[in-house]
Steps between C-alpha positions, in 0.01 A plus 500: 500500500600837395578745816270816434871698587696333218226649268459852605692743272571834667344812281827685392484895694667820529553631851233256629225614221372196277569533131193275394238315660568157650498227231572735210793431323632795263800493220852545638470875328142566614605447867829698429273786358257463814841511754647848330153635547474470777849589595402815390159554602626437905834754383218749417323495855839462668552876309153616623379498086251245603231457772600272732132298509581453136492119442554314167259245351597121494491491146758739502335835356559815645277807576548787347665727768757202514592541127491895537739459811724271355534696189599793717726323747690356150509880382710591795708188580608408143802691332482456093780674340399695194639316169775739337533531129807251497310259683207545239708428236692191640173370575361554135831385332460183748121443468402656203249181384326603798367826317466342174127586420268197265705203583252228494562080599327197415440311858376224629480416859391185806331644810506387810299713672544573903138479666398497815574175681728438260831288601766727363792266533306214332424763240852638414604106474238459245615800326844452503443146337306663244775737445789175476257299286419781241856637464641122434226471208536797373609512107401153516231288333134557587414787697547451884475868638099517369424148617655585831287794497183334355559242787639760844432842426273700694413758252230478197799518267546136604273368253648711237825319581596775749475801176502860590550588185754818408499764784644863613635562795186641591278194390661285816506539873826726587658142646470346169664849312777542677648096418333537126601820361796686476733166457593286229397126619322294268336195615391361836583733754833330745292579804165531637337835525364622781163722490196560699323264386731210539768316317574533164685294229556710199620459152590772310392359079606850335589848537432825306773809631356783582663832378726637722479888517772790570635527873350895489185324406453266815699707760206546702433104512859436578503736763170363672659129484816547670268713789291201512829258523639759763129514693535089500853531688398704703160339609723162527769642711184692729334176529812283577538749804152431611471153488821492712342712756222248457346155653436331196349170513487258136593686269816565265560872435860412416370312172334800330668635201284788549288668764185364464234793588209590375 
């Protein structure tokens, strides 16, 4: 017989407050999004921006004078460093695909999509054999990336053997984008991608460049990326001083590539 104590599974928290209900199991980056929330929600009633009655929900939304105060605590805690002009054009000379405006792609994906419940570890196993199986038949006979899809994915694409057909950057979640466009891969994708609705395997059947325009032309768009890549440091480096001031309790800040924060 099973002891009721080898079962229970402690609900992950941040400085004693649950990140989900009991029972509820969320995606190693949903739970990593819920933890720097609410890092940063408590930081904001610590600096008097926030009530202190304020209380988050269990599904992990936020009220509104907890957005408003977090946005204003980030305001005055965060240094980002204007881009200079030499920066700007290092970036461009480095990047300049990035700005390339029309470039299109042919892709196909297999979803496995994270719902509630769902056992994520199980899930990224599947995946990840998906991934192996696909990449060893690929260029071979037959077609095994849209029967794998037909067969595992969790998207209506499936049945069309996974087919998105030929996309923009703005036709695709900004997950998908940023691993499709602006590189040169053809074929199934070397890794799985990671979005918010789950786990991806992606093949890439054909590109179309886009046009890539004068550096005078995109300044302004080379200037607002490298604030957003200095705003990311800066958010990372804030939050890595929190959660070390923190009780944190089942979760893995130190795995995010990226903030997570809504």
């Amino acid at each position: 017989m099973t002891d009721v104590a080898d079962t229970f599974v402690a609900v992950p928290r941040v400085n004693g407050v649950a990140l989900h209900a009991p029972g509820e199991t969320l995606a190693p980056e949903a739970l990593r999004q819920r933890a720097c929330s609410e890092l940063l929600r408590q930081a904001a009633q610590r600096e008097a921006l926030l009530a202190a009655d304020d209380e988050p929900a269990i599904d992990g939304t936020m009220s509104e004078a907890a957005t408003a105060a977090i946005d204003t605590l980030l305001e005055r805690a965060l240094n980002v460093p204007e881009p200079s002009d030499e920066a700007c054009r290092r970036q461009y000379a480095a990047h300049s695909a990035r700005f390339a405006a029309g470039e299109r792609a042919r892709v196909r994906h297999i979803l496995f999509a994270v719902t509630p419940g769902v056992d994520v570890v199980a899930l990224r196993k599947r995946a990840e054999a998906a991934l192996l199986d696909v990449r060893c038949h690929d260029g071979k006979e037959g077609d095994a990336f849209a029967d794998a899809a037909r067969t595992l994915s969790n998207c209506p694409s499936g049945a069309e053997g996974g087919e998105l057909g030929t996309l923009t950057s703005n036709e695709c979640a900004p997950e998908l984008a940023r691993e499709i466009f602006g590189k040169i891969e053809i074929g199934v994708l070397p890794r799985l991608v990671h979005s918010r609705f789950g786990l991806h395997v992606v093949e890439v059947q054909a590109r179309e460049p886009g046009v890539t325009p004068e550096f005078d032309a995109v300044q302004g768009a080379v200037a607002n990326s490298l604030r957003q890549q200095g705003f990311v440091t800066a958010l990372r480096q804030y939050l890595q001083l929190l959660a070390g001031a923190a009780a944190i309790e089942g979760v893995d800040l130190e795995s995010a590539a990226t903030p997570l924060v809504q």
